[in-house]
LUMNUKOL-979380 format. One record per residue (C-alpha): residue in one letter; x, y, z. Coordinates in steps of 0.5 Angstrom, whole numbers, padded with zeros to 4 digits, always signed. Layout:
BEGIN
AXYZ
...
// end
This chain:
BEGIN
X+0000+0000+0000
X+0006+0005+0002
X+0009+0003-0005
X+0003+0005-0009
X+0001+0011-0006
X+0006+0015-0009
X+0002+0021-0011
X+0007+0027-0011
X+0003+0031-0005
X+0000+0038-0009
X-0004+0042-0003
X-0001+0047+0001
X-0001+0046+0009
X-0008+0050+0009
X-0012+0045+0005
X-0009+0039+0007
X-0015+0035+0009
X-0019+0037+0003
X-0014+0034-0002
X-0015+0027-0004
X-0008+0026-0003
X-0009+0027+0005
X-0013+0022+0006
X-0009+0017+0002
X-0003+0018+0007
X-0007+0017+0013
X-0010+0011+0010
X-0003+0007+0009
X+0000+0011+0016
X-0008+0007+0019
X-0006+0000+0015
X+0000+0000+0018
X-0001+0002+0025
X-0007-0003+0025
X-0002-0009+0023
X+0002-0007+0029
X-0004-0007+0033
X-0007-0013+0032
X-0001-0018+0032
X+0003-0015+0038
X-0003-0011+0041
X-0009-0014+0041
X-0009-0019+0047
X-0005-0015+0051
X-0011-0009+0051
X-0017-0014+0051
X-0013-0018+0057
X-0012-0011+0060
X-0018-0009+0059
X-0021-0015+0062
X-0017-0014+0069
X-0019-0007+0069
X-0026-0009+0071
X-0024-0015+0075
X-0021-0009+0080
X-0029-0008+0081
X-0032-0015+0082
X-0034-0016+0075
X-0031-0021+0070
X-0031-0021+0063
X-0028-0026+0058
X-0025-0023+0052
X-0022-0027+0046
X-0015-0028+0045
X-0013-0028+0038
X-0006-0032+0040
X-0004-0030+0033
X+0004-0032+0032
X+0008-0025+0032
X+0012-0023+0026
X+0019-0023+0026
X+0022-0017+0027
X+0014-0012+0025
X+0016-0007+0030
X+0021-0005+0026
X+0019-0006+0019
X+0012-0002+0021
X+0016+0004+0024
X+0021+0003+0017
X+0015+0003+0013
X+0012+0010+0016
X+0019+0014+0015
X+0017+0013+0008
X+0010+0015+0008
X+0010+0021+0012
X+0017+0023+0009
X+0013+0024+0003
X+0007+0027+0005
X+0012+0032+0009
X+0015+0033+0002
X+0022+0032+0005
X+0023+0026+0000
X+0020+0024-0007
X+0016+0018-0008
X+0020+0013-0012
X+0019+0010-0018
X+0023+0004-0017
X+0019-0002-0015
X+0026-0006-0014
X+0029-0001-0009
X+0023+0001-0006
X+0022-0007-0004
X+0030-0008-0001
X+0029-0002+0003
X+0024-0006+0007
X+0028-0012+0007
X+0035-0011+0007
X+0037-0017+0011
X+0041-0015+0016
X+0037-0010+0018
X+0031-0014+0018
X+0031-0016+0025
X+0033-0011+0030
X+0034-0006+0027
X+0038+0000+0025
X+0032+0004+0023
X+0033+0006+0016
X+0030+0012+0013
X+0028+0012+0006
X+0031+0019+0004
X+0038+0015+0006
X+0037+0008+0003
X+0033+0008-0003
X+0038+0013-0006
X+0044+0007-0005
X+0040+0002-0008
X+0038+0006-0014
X+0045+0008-0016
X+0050+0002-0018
X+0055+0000-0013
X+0063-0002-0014
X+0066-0006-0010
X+0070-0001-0004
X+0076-0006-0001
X+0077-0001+0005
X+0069+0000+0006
X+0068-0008+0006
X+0074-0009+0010
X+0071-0004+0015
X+0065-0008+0014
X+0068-0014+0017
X+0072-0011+0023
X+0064-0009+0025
X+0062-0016+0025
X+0067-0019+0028
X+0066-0013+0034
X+0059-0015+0034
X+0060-0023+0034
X+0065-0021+0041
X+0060-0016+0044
X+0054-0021+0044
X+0058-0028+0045
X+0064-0027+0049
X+0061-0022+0053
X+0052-0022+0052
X+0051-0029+0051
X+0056-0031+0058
X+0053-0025+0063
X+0046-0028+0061
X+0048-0035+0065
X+0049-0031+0071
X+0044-0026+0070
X+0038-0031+0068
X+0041-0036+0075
X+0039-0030+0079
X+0033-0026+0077
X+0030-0034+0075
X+0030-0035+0083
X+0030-0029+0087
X+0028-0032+0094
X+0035-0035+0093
X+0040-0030+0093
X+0041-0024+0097
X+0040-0016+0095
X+0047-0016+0093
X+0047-0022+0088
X+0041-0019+0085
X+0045-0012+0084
X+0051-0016+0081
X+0045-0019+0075
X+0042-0012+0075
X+0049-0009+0073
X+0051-0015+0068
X+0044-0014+0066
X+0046-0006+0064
X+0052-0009+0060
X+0049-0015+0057
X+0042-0012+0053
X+0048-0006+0051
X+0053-0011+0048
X+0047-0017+0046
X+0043-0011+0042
X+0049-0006+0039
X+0053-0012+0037
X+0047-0015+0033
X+0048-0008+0030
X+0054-0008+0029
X+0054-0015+0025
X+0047-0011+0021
X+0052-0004+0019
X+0057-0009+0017
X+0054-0014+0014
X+0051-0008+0010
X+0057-0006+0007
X+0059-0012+0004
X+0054-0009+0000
X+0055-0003-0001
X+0050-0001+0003
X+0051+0004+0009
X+0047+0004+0015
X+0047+0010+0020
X+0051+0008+0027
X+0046+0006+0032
X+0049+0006+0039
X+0055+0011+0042
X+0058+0009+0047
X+0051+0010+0051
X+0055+0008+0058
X+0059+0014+0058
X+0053+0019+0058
X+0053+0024+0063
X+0046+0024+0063
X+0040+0020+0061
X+0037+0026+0055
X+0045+0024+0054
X+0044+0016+0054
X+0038+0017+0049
X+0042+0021+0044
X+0047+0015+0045
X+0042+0009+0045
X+0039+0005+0040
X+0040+0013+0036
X+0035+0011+0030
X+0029+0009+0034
X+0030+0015+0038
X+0031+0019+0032
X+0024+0016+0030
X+0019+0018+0036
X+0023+0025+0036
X+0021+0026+0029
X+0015+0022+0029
X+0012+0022+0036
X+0015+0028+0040
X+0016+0034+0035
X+0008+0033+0032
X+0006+0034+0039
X+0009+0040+0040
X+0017+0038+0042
X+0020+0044+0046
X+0017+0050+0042
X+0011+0050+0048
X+0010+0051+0055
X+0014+0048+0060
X+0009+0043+0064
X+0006+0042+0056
X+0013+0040+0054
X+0014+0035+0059
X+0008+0032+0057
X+0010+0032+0051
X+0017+0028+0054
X+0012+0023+0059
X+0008+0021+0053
X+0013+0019+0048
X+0016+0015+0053
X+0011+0012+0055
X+0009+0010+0047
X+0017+0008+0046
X+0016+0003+0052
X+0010+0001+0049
X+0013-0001+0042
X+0019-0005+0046
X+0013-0010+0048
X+0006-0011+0050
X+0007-0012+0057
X+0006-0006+0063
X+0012-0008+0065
X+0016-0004+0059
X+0011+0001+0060
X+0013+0003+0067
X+0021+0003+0064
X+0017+0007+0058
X+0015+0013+0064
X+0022+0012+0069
X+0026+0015+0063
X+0021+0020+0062
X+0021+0021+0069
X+0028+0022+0069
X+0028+0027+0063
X+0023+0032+0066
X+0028+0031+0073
X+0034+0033+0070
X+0030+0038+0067
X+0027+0041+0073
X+0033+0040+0075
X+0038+0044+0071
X+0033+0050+0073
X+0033+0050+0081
X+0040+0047+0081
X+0045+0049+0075
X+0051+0048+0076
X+0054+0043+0083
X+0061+0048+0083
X+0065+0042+0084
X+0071+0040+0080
X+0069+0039+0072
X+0072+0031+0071
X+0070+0030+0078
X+0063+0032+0076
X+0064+0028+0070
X+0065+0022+0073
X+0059+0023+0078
X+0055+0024+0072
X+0056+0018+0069
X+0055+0014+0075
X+0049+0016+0077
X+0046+0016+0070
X+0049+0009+0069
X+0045+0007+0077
X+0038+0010+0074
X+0039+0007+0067
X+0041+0000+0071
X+0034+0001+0077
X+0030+0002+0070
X+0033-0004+0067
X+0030-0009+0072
X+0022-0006+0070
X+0025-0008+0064
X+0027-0015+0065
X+0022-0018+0070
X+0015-0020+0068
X+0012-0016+0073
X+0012-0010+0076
X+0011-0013+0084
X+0017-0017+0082
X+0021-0011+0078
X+0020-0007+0086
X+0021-0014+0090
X+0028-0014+0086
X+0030-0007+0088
X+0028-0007+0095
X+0033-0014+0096
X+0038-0010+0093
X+0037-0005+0099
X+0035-0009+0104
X+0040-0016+0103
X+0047-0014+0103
X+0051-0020+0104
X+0056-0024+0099
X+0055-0025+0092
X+0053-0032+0089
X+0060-0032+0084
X+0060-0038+0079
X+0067-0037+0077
X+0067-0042+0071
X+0060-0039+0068
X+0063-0032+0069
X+0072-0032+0068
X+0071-0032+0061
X+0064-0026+0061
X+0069-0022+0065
X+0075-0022+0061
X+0072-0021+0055
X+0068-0015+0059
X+0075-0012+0061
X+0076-0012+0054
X+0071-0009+0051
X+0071-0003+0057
X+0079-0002+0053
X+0076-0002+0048
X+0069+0003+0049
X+0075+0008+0054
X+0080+0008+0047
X+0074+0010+0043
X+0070+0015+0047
X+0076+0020+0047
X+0078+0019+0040
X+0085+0016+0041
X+0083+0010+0035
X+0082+0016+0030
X+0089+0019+0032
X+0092+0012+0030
X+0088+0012+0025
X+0083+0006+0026
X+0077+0009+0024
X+0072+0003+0026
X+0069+0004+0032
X+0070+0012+0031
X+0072+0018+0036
X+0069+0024+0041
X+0062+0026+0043
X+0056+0026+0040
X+0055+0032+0036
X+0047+0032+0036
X+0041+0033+0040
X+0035+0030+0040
X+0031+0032+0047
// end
């Protein structure tokens, strides 16, 4: 549908609704959305809805579709939206090339989990005929390999541990339990971005380039800044899809907080149908509307820069690392069960030396190679994979 309404929008601003071409465009975003919501969705609202009325001695049966979730529909759904708003907002011009059209929607490599593309990035590279690069590809395979050591030298390990712990919390104390929130931080980075590094990679071996996905997002000193690092295409997305339309930063205060909160809560959503992702959803909007109430009262802490610096980066890895347990949990009773024991039961780790010696090595490796990285000492050598420096763009 996406493909086929490739009509050049021809009204103004003003008379957008009586343009024939408004209505197609709603109708393809509708068909999208609706395709999302009755294969992720439905149960979970029916069910919902369902509990909602039990809380008032009623009970209701709902039908559940217990319909197979697609692989990978959260992402090509978002994907397909790019293309047809960006067109709508003429910030991109309908192709005609039924070929292209189809491989920006099912390139392989990012099929699965992403990096979101943008049709103004991709479709151009798959309409222009490639040359083999030997730096581009030899590039692409260093990305790879990176990617293969963050998910099974470092992810696939800690996840034993991990799984051990939150699998049975009556058995450990709170301290073994902080220890599984902490590799857990550090498990679903290097699980997800080193499956997008293998997806970046894989692209140029065909002459593709994808956008980096995530920047180091541990080295953030604050969340709006973990968000400018983390999954960078899906925020970029609900930036310019979800949080700019409802006003973005150009209202009042309290509206641009409530602008902050839903789309947060809509991002926690799209991760899954489940409360739980919800709640992790609206922490990190609670935590942006913090650190911006924040800024206000308290601008500066007149403590030294790199002390400052380092407190920062602690703190934002302790708040992110406390949502991390909502996320992971089944339920939110469950998620607040784990957090009190971390409090209340401090006592020695359960350490399995044989499931995490290897995990932990690798780690130590990967923490080198993050901290080169992130003060750019790779580009003064001249290695220019991993690349160097800050982020440069603000999305929040």
């Amino acid at each position: 549908m996406d493909y086929c309404r490739r009509t050049k929008p021809q009204c103004e601003e003003d008379s957008q609704c009586k343009n024939p071409v408004f209505g197609l465009n709603l109708l393809a975003i509708l068909f999208c959305i609706g395709i999302l919501g009755v294969f992720k969705y439905y149960d979970f609202f029916t069910s919902s809805f369902a509990a909602l009325f039990t809380l008032f001695g009623q009970n209701i049966a709902v039908t559940r579709l217990g319909l197979i979730l697609p692989v990978g529909i959260s992402f090509y759904i978002f994907q397909s939206l790019t293309y047809t708003i960006d067109i709508y907002k003429r910030k991109l011009e309908p192709t005609d090339d039924i070929i292209a059209y189809f491989a920006f929607m099912s390139f392989f490599p990012q099929l699965l989990s992403g990096p979101i593309g943008r049709a103004s990035r991709l479709i151009p590279q798959f309409e222009t005929r490639r040359k083999f690069n030997y730096d581009y590809v030899v590039g692409g395979f260093r990305l790879i390999l990176w990617g293969l050591f963050m998910k099974v030298c470092v992810a696939d390990r800690l996840a034993i541990y991990v799984d051990t712990i939150y699998g049975n919390l009556a058995m450990h104390n709170g301290t073994s339990v902080a220890l599984a929130a902490i590799f857990y931080s550090i498990l679903i980075y290097c699980d997800f971005a080193g499956y997008s590094y293998m997806a970046i990679g894989c692209g140029r071996l065909f002459g593709i380039g994808l956008d980096e996905n995530f920047h180091r997002p541990y080295f953030a000193g604050s969340v709006g800044d973990f968000w400018r690092r983390w999954h960078i295409s899906l925020s970029t997305w609900f930036r310019d899809y979800v949080y700019i339309p409802l006003g973005g930063n150009r209202v009042s205060r309290l509206r641009n907080y409530f602008n902050l909160f839903v789309t947060f809560l809509i991002s926690g959503l799209w991760h899954g149908a489940a409360w739980t992702f919800v709640f992790w959803g609206g922490l990190h909007g609670i935590y942006q509307i913090s650190d911006k109430i924040r800024k206000i009262f308290l601008p500066s802490l007149g403590i030294n820069q790199y002390l400052k610096q380092i407190f920062s980066i602690l703190i934002t890895f302790v708040l992110v690392t406390v949502a991390w347990v909502f996320f992971r949990l089944p339920d939110i009773d469950l998620a607040f069960h784990a957090i009190g024991k971390i409090v209340a039961e401090v006592g020695m780790p359960f350490i399995d030396k044989a499931t995490l010696g290897f995990g932990l090595l690798s780690l130590m490796g990967l923490v080198v190679v993050e901290i080169i990285s992130e003060y750019g000492l790779f580009q003064r050598a001249g290695f220019g994979v991993f690349g160097g420096g800050g982020v440069q763009t603000s999305y929040y």
